[in-house]
TORZA-66593 format. One record per residue (C-alpha): x, y, z; residue number from 0; residue in three letters. Coordinates in nm, 4 decimals, m for minus. Example, Ala and Ser with C-alpha at 12.3 -4.5 7.8 and 13.67 -1.06 7.14 Angstrom:
<atoms>
<<1.2300,m0.4500,0.7800>,0,'Ala'> <<1.3670,m0.1060,0.7140>,1,'Ser'> 
</atoms>
This chain:
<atoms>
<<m8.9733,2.2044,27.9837>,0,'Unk'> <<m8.7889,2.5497,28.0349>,1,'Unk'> <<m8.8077,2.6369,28.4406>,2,'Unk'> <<m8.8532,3.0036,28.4456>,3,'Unk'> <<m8.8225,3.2155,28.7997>,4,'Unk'> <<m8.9553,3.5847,28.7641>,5,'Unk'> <<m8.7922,3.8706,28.9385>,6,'Unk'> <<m8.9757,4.2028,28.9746>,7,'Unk'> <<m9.0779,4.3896,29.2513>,8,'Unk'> <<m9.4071,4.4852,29.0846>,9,'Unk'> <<m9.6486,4.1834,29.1610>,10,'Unk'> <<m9.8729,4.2805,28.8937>,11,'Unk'> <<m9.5890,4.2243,28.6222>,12,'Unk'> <<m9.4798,3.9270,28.7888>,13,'Unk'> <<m9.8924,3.8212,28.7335>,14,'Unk'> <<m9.8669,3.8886,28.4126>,15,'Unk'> <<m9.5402,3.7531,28.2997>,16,'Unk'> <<m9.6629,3.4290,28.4758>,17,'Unk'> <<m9.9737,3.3813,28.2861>,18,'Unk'> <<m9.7878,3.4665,27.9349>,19,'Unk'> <<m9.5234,3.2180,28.0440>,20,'Unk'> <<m9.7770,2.9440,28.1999>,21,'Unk'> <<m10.0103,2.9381,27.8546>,22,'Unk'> <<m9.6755,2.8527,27.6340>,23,'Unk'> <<m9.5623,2.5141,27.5603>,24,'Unk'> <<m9.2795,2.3833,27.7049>,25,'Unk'> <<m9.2335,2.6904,27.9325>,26,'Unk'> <<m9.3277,2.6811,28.3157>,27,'Unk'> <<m9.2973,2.9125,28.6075>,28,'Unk'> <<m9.1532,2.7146,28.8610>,29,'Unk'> <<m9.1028,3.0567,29.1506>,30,'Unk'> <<m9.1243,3.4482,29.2022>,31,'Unk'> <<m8.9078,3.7037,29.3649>,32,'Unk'> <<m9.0085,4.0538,29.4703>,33,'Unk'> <<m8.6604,4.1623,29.5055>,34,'Unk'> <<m8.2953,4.0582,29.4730>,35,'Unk'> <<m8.2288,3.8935,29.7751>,36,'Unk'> <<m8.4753,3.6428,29.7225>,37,'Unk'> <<m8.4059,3.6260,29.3657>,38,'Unk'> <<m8.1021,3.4994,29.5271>,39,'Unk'> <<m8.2040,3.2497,29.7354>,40,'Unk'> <<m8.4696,3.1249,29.4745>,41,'Unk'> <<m8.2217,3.1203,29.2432>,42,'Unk'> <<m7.9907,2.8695,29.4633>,43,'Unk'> <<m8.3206,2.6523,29.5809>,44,'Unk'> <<m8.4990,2.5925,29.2150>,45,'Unk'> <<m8.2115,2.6017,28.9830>,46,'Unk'> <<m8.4036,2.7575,28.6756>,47,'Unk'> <<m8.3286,2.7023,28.3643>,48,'Unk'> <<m8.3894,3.0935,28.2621>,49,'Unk'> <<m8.4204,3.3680,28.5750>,50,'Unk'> <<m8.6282,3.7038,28.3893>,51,'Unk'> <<m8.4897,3.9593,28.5868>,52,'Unk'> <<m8.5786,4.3054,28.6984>,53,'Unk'> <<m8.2893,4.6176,28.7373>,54,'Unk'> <<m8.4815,4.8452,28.9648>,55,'Unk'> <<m8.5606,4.7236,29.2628>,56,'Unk'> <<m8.5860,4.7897,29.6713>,57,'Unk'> <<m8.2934,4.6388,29.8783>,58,'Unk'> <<m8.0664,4.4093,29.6453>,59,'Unk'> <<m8.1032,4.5347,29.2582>,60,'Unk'> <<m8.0788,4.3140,28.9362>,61,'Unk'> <<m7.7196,4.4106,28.9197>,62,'Unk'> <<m7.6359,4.3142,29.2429>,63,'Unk'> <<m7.8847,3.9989,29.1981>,64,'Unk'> <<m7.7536,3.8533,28.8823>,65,'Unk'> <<m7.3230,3.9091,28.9978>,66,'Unk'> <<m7.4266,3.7252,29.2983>,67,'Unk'> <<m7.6367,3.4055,29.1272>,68,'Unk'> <<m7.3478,3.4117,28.8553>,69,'Unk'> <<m7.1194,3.3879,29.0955>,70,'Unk'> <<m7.2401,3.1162,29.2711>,71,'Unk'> <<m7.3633,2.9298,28.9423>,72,'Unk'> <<m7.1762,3.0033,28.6311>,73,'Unk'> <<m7.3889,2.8118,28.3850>,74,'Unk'> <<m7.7068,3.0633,28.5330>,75,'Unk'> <<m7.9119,3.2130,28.2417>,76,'Unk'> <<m7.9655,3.5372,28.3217>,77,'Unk'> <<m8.2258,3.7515,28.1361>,78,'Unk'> <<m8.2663,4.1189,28.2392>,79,'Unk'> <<m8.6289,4.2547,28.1164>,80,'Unk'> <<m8.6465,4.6247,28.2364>,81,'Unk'> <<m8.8084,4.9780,28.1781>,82,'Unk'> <<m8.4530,5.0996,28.1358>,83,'Unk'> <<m8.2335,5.0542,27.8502>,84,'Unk'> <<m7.9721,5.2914,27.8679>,85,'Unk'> <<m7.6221,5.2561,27.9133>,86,'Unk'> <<m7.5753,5.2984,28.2808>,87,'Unk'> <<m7.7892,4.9959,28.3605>,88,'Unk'> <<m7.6858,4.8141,28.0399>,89,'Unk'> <<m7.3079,4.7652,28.0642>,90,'Unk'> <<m7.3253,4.6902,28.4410>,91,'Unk'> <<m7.6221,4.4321,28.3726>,92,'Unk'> <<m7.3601,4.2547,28.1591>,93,'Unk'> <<m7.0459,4.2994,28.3696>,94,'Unk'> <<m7.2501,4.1131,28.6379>,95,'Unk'> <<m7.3634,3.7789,28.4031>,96,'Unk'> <<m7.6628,3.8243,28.2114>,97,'Unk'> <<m7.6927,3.6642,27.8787>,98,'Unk'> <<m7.9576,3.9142,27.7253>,99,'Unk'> <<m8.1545,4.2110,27.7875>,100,'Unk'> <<m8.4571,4.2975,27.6710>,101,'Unk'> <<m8.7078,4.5901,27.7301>,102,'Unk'> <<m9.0346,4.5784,27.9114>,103,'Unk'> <<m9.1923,4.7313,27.5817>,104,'Unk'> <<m9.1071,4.4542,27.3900>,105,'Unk'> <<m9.3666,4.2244,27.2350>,106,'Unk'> <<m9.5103,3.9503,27.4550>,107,'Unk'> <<m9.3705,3.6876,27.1583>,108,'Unk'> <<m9.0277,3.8523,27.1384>,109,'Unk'> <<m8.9783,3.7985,27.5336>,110,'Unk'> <<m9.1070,3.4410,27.5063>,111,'Unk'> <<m8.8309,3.3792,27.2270>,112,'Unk'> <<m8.5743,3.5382,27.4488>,113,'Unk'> <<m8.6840,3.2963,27.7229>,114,'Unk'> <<m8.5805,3.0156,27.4726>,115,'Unk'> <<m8.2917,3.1712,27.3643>,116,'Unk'> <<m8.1645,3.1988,27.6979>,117,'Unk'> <<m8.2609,2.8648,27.7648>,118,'Unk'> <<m8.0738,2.6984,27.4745>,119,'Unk'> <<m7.7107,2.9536,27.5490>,120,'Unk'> <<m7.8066,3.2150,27.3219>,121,'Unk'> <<m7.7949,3.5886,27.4314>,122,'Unk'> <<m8.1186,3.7499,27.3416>,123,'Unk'> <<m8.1002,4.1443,27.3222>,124,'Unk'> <<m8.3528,4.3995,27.2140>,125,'Unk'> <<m8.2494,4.5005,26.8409>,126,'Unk'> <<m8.2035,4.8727,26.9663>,127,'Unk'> <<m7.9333,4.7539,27.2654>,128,'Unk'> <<m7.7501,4.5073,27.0215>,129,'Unk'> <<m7.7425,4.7911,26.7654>,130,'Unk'> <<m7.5971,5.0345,27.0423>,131,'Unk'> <<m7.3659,4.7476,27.1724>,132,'Unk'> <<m7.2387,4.6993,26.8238>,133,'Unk'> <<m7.1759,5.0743,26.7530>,134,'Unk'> <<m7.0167,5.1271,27.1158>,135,'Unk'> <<m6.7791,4.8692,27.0105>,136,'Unk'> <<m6.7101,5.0109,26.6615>,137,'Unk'> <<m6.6179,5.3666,26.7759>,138,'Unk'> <<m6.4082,5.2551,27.0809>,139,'Unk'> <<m6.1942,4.9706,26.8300>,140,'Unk'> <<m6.2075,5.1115,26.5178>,141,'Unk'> <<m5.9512,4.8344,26.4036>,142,'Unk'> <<m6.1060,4.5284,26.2297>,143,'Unk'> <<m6.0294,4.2208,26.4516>,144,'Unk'> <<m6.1074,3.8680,26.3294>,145,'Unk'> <<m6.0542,3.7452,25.9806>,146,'Unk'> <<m6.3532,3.7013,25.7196>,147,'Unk'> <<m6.1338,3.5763,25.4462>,148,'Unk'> <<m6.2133,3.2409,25.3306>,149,'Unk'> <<m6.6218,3.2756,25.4241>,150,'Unk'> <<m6.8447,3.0854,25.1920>,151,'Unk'> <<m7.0823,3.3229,25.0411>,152,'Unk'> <<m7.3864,3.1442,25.2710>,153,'Unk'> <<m7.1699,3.2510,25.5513>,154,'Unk'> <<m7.1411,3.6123,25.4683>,155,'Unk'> <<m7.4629,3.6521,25.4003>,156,'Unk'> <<m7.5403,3.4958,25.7971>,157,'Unk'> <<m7.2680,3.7013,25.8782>,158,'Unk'> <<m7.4495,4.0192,25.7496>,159,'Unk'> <<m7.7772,3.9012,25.9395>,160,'Unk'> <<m7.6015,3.8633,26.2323>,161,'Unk'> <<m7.4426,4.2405,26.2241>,162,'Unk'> <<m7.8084,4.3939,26.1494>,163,'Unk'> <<m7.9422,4.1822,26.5153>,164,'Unk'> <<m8.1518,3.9333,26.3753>,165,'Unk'> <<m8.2042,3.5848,26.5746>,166,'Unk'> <<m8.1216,3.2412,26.4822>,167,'Unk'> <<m8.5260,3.2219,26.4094>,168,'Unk'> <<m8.5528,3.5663,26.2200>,169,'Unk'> <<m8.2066,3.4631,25.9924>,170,'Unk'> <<m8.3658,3.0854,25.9098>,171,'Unk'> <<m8.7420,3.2976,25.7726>,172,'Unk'> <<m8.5213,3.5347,25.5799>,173,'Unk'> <<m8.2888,3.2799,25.4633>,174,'Unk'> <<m8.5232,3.0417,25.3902>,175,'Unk'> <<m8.3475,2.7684,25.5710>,176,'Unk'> <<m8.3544,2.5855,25.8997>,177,'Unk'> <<m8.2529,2.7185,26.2494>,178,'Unk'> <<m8.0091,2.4135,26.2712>,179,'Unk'> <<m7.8344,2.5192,25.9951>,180,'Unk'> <<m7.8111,2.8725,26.0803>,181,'Unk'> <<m7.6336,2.7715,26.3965>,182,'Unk'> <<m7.4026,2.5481,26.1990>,183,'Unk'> <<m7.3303,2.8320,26.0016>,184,'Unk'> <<m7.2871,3.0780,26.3108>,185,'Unk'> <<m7.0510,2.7472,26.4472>,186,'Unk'> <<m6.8614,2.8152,26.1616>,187,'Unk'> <<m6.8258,3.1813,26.1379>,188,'Unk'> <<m6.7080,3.1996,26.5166>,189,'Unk'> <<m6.4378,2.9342,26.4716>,190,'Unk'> <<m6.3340,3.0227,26.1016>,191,'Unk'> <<m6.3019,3.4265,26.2399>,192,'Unk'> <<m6.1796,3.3898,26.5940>,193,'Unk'> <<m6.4756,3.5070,26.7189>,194,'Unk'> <<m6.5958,3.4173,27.1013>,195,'Unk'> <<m6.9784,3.5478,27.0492>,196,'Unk'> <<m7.2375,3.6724,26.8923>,197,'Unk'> <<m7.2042,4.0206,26.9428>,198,'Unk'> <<m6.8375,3.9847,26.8370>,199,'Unk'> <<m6.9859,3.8244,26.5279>,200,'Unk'> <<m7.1919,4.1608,26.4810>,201,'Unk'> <<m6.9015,4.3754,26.5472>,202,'Unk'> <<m6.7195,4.2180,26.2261>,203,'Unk'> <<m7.0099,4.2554,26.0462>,204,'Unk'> <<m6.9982,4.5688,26.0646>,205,'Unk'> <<m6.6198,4.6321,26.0532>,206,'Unk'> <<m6.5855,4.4243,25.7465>,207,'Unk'> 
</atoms>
């Protein structure tokens, strides 16, 4: 069962993520914050497995919010879901802990995978962000890092699925394999290139 705590100041999202949450399998809301001091001390209380988490809010922010329950808790899965993707919220979201970011416009089955994601130690991100995150990267080290010699041709072709932003989930449908082996595969990549992440996985893609 993934433990979910949701963090908005708008109780009618918070009503709403809760019942989309609630009425999946294997997912539960287990508390609610209205703002990021109590995120805080939720955070610290129920131990969630995944904390969906708000930017703009009154008093303590998501920024502020997440640094302080990563700081306290490194393993904490932090999941920013906000109105505002741009890059003055991005980048500091990340500086402060969180493992993903996704956009309130996103599809009520794409936020539910991120959940999972999350959950599991993968870092969900809207296909738009990891596109922008990837490009950021390119322009400011336009230098290849990491090695792809010696790639099988099944791990290229991952490789390439990584670098366009596609999930573990959405790489296993097009390749027509299991997720398992996908993350074998991703296992592979990251030691076989030096590689720490994912998104440094989609940097190379795109470099090489």
């Amino acid at each position: 069962m993934i433990r979910v705590l949701l963090v908005d100041d708008q109780q009618l999202i918070r009503a709403g993520l809760r019942m989309l949450c609630d009425a999946e399998p294997g997912m539960e809301v287990v508390g609610e914050a209205g703002d990021g001091r109590a995120a805080v001390e939720l955070a610290a209380r129920l131990v969630p497995d995944v904390i969906v988490m708000d930017l703009r809010m009154p008093g303590v922010d998501g920024i502020t919010a997440t640094s302080r329950i990563v700081g306290a808790r490194p393993a904490a899965r932090v999941l920013v879901l906000t109105t505002f993707g741009d890059d003055d919220h991005l980048y500091p979201a990340l500086q402060a802990g969180a493992c993903g970011f996704l956009l309130k416009d996103a599809p009520p089955e794409e936020l539910l995978h991120g959940i999972r994601q999350a959950a599991t130690g993968e870092s969900p991100f809207s296909q738009d962000v990891l596109r922008r995150l990837v490009r950021r990267a390119v322009d400011a080290r336009p230098e290849p890092r990491g090695r792809v010699e010696g790639l099988t041709a099944r791990e290229r072709e991952v490789l390439d699925l990584v670098g366009e932003g596609l999930s573990n989930t959405e790489i296993a449908d097009r390749m027509h394999i299991g997720v398992t082996t996908v993350k074998t595969h991703i296992t592979a990549l990251m030691t076989k290139t030096g590689s720490p992440n994912r998104v440094r996985l989609a940097l190379l893609a795109h470099r090489a």
